[in-house]
C-alpha positions as CSV (number, residue, x, y, z in Angstrom):
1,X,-11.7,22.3,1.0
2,X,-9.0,21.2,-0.7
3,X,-8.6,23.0,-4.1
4,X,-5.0,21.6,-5.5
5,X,-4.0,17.8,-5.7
6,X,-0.8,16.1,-6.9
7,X,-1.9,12.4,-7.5
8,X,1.0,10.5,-6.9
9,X,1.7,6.6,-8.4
10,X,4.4,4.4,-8.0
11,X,4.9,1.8,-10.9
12,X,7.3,-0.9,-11.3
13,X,6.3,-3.9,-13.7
14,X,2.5,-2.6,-14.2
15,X,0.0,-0.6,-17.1
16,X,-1.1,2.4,-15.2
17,X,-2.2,4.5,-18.3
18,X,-6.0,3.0,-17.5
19,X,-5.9,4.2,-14.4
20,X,-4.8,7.1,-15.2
21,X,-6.8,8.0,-17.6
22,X,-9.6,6.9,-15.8
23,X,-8.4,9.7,-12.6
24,X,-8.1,12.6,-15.6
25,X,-11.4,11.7,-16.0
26,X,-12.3,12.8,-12.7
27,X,-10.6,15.4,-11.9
28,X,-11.6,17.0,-15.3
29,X,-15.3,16.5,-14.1
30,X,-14.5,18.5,-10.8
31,X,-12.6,21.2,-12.8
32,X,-15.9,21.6,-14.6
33,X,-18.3,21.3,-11.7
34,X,-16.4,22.8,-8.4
35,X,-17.6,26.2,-7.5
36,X,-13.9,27.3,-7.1
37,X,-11.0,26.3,-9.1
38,X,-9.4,23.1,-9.0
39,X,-6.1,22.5,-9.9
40,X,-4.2,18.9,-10.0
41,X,-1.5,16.6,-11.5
42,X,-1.1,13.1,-12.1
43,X,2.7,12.0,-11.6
44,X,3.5,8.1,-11.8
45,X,7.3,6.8,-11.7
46,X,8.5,4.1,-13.1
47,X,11.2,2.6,-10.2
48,X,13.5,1.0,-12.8
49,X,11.2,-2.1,-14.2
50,X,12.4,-4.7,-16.3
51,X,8.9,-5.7,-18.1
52,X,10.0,-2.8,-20.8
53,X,6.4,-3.6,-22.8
54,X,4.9,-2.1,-20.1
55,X,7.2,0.7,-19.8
56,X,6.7,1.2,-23.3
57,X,2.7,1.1,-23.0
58,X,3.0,3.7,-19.9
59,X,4.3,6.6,-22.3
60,X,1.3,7.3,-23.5
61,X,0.4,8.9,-19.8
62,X,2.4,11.7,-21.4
63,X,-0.2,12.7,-23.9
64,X,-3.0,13.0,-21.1
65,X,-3.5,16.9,-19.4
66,X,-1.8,17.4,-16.4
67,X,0.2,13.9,-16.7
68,X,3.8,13.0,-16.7
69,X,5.6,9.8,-16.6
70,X,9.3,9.8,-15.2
71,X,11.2,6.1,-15.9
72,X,14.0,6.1,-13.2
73,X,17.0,3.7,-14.4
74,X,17.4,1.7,-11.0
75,X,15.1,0.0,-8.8
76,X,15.6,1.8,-5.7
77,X,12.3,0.5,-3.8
78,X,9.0,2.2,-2.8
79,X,10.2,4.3,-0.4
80,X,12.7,6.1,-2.1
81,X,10.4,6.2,-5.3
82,X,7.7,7.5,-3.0
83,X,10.1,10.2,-1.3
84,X,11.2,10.9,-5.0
85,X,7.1,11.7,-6.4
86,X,6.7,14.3,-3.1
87,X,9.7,15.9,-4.3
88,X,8.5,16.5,-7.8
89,X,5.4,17.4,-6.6
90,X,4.2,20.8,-6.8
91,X,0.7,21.1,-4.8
92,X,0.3,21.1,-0.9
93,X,-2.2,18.0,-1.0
94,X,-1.0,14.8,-2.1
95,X,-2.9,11.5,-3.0
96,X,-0.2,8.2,-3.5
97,X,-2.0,5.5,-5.5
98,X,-0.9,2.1,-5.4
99,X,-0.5,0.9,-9.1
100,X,-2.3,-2.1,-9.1
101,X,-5.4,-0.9,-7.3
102,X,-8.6,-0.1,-9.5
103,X,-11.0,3.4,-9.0
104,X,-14.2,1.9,-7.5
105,X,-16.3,4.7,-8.7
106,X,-16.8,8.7,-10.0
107,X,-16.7,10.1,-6.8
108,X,-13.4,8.9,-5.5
109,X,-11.4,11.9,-5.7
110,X,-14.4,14.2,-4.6
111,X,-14.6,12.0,-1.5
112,X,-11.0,13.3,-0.5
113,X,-11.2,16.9,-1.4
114,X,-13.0,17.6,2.3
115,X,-10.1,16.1,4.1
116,X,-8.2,19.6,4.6
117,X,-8.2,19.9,8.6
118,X,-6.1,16.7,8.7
119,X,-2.3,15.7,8.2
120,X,-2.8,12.3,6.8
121,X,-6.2,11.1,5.6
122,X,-6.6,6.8,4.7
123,X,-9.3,5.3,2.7
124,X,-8.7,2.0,3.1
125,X,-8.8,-0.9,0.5
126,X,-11.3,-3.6,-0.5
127,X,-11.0,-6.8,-1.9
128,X,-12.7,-7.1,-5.3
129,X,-13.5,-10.4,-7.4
130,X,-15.7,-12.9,-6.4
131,X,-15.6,-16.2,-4.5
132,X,-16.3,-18.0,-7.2
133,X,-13.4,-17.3,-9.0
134,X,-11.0,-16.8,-6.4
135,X,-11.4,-19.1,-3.5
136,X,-8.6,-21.2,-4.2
137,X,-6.4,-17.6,-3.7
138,X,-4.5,-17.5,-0.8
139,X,-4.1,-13.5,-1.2
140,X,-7.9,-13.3,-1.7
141,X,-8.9,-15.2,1.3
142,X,-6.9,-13.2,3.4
143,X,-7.6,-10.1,2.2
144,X,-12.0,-10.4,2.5
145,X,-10.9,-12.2,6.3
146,X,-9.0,-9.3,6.8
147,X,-11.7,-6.5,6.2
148,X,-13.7,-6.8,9.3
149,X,-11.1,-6.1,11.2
150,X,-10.5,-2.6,9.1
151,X,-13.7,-1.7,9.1
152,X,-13.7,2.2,9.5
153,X,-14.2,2.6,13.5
154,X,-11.4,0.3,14.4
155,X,-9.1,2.0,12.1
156,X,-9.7,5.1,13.7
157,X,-9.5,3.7,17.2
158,X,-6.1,2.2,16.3
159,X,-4.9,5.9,15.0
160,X,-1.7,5.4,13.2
161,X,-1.0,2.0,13.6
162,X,-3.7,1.5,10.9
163,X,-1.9,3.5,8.6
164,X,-0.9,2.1,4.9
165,X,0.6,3.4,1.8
166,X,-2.1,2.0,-0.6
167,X,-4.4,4.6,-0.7
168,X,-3.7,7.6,1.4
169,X,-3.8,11.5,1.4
170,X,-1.0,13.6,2.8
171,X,0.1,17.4,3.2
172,X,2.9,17.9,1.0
173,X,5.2,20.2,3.8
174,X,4.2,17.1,6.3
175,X,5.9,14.2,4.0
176,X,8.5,16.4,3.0
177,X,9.4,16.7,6.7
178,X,9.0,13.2,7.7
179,X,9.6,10.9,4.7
180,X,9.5,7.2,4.2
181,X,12.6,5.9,5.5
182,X,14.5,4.5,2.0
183,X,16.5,1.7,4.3
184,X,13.3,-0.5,3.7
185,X,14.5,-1.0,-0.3
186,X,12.0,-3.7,-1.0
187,X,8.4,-3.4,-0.6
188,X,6.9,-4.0,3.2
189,X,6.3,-2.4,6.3
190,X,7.9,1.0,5.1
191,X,4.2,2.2,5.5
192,X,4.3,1.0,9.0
193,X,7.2,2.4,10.3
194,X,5.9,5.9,8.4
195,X,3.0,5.8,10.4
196,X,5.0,5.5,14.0
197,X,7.2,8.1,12.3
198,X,4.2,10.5,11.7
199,X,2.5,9.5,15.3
200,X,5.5,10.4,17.1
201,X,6.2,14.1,15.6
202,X,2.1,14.9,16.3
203,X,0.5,14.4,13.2
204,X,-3.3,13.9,13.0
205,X,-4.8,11.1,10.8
206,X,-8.6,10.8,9.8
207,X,-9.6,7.6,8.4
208,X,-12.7,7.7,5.8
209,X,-14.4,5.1,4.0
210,X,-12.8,5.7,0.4
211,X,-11.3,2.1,-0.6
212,X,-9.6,1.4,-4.0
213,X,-10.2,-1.9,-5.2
214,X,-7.7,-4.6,-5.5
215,X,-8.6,-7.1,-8.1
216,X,-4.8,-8.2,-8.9
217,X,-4.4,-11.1,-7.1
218,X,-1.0,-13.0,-6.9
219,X,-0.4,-16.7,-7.2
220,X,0.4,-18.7,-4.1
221,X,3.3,-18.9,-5.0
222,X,4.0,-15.3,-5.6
223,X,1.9,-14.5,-2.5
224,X,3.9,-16.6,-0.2
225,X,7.5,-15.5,-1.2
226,X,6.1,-12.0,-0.8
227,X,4.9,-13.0,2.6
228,X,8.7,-14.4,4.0
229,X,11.0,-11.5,2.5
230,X,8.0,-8.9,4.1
231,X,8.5,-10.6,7.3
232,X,12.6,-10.4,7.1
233,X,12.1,-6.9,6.7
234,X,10.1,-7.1,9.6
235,X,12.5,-9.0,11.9
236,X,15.4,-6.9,10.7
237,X,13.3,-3.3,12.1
238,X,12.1,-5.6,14.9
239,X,13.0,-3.0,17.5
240,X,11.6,0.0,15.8
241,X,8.2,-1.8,14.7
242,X,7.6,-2.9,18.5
243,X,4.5,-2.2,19.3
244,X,3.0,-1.9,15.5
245,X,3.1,-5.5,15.0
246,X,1.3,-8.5,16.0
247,X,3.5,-10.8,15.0
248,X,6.7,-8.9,17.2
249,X,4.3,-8.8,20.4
250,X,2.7,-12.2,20.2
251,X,5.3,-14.5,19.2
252,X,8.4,-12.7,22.4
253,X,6.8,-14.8,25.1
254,X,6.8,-18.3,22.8
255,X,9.6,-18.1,20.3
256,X,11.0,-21.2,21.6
257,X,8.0,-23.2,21.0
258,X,6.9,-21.8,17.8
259,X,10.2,-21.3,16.2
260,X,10.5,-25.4,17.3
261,X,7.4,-26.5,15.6
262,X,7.8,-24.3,12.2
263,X,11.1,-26.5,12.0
264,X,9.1,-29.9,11.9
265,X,6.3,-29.2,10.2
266,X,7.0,-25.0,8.5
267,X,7.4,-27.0,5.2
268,X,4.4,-28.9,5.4
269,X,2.5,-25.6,5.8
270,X,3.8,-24.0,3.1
271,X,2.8,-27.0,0.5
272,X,-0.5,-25.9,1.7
273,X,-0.4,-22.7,1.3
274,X,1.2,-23.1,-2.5
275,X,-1.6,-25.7,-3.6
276,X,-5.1,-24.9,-4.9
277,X,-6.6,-25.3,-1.3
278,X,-5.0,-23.2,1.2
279,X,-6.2,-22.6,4.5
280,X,-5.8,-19.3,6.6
281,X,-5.2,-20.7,9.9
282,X,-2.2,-22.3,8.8
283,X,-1.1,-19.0,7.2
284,X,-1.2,-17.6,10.3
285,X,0.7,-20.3,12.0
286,X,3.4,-20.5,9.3
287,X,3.7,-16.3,9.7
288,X,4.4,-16.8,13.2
289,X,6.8,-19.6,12.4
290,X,8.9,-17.7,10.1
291,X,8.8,-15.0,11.9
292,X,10.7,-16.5,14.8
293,X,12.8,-18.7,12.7
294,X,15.1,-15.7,11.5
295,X,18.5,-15.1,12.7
296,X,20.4,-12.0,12.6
């Protein structure tokens, strides 16, 4: 049972004091109900944002027990901001939160605290919102497609290739030896390569059914540039990724083709995907398309 916890939070451009405050919460409640101690901290950093009214509003983690917020001066990327929360950590057991996720419930933390005979546990994500409101959201859609495919037996069977940053447990002495690799400075696939990185020196992963909740939904817009520069990140660690990616070991045989038709019609796709009525099977097409449209 795991009795210490550093909960670890990367910020750039986002409020975390609610959350925060809402994981004080918590942890207070297991300090008060455990049977043996428990000890934690809450550390987020701030990787060098430029929305300074939300830097502003983030002090107050400060004033909360067991909290400190650390504003770094240049945007160095998740990776190196994730490296740099494990090194100012101080408990074996780490938990990194993605910012903009949401707590789904009391017994979030308590659901990790088990997890002690494994080097990496996941929880997974879930898509929150409703149709209603968000079926014009390109980010939405494929997020609530995406979840039967990550349901909790095919994570498992898929090991480490299932691995993401978003919501994930980790022994301390195990990240410190094998960190995320700070050449991926922009957000994207740094997770992926992490968990080949992890596979290959023998680390053991458990996933568990322990989602956060994403309710922060880009634009299309947004959505879509974030798509292209993740998949240039991709094409540039192309040869290290091989093997973790569908879109490396589906498109090899029929670059050629694809790469030919996201030329004639790649634009067309993506006016789709930008409008209020995108569809996911030319999202998938376009990926492909962009994907084998880079050049080194």
């Amino acid at each position: 049972m795991i009795t210490e916890l550093s909960i670890l939070i990367p910020s750039y451009n986002g409020i975390v004091y609610p959350t925060v405050k809402q994981l004080v919460a918590l942890c207070e409640r297991i300090v008060l109900d455990a049977p043996s101690p428990f000890k934690y901290e809450i550390i987020v950093a701030d990787d060098g944002s430029d929305q300074l009214d939300k830097v502003e509003a983030n002090k107050s983690i400060d004033t909360l027990p067991h909290c400190r917020y650390i504003i770094k001066e240049q945007n160095r990327g998740s990776a190196a901001t994730r490296n740099f929360l494990a090194k100012q950590s101080q408990y074996e057991w780490l938990l990194f939160i993605d910012c903009d996720m949401e707590i789904p419930g009391m017994d979030y933390i308590m659901r990790y605290l088990p997890c002690d005979r494994t080097d990496v546990t996941n929880g997974g994500i879930k898509a929150g919102a409703s149709w209603d409101t968000h079926r014009h959201n390109l980010r939405y859609l494929y997020e609530k497609d995406a979840e039967p495919r990550h349901t909790i037996d095919k994570r498992q069977a898929a090991d480490f290739k299932e691995f993401r940053s978003t919501n994930f447990l980790i022994r301390r002495s195990c990240i410190i030896a094998h960190p995320f690799d700070e050449r991926f400075m922009k957000s994207g696939y740094e997770d992926v390569y992490l968990g080949k990185t992890l596979q290959e020196a023998g680390a053991t992963i458990l996933h568990i059914d322990n989602p956060l909740i994403l309710n922060d939904f880009e634009n299309n817009e947004d959505f879509i540039r974030k798509t292209e520069r993740n998949i240039t990140t991709l094409y540039r660690f192309r040869k290290e990724l091989k093997g973790y990616s569908r879109l490396i070991d589906y498109t090899m045989p029929v670059s050629f083709i694809i790469r030919l038709w996201h030329r004639l019609f790649g634009q067309l796709e993506r006016r789709n995907l930008t409008s209020n009525h995108p569809l996911l099977w030319i999202y998938t097409i376009y990926r492909f398309g962009f994907y084998c449209s880079q050049k080194d």
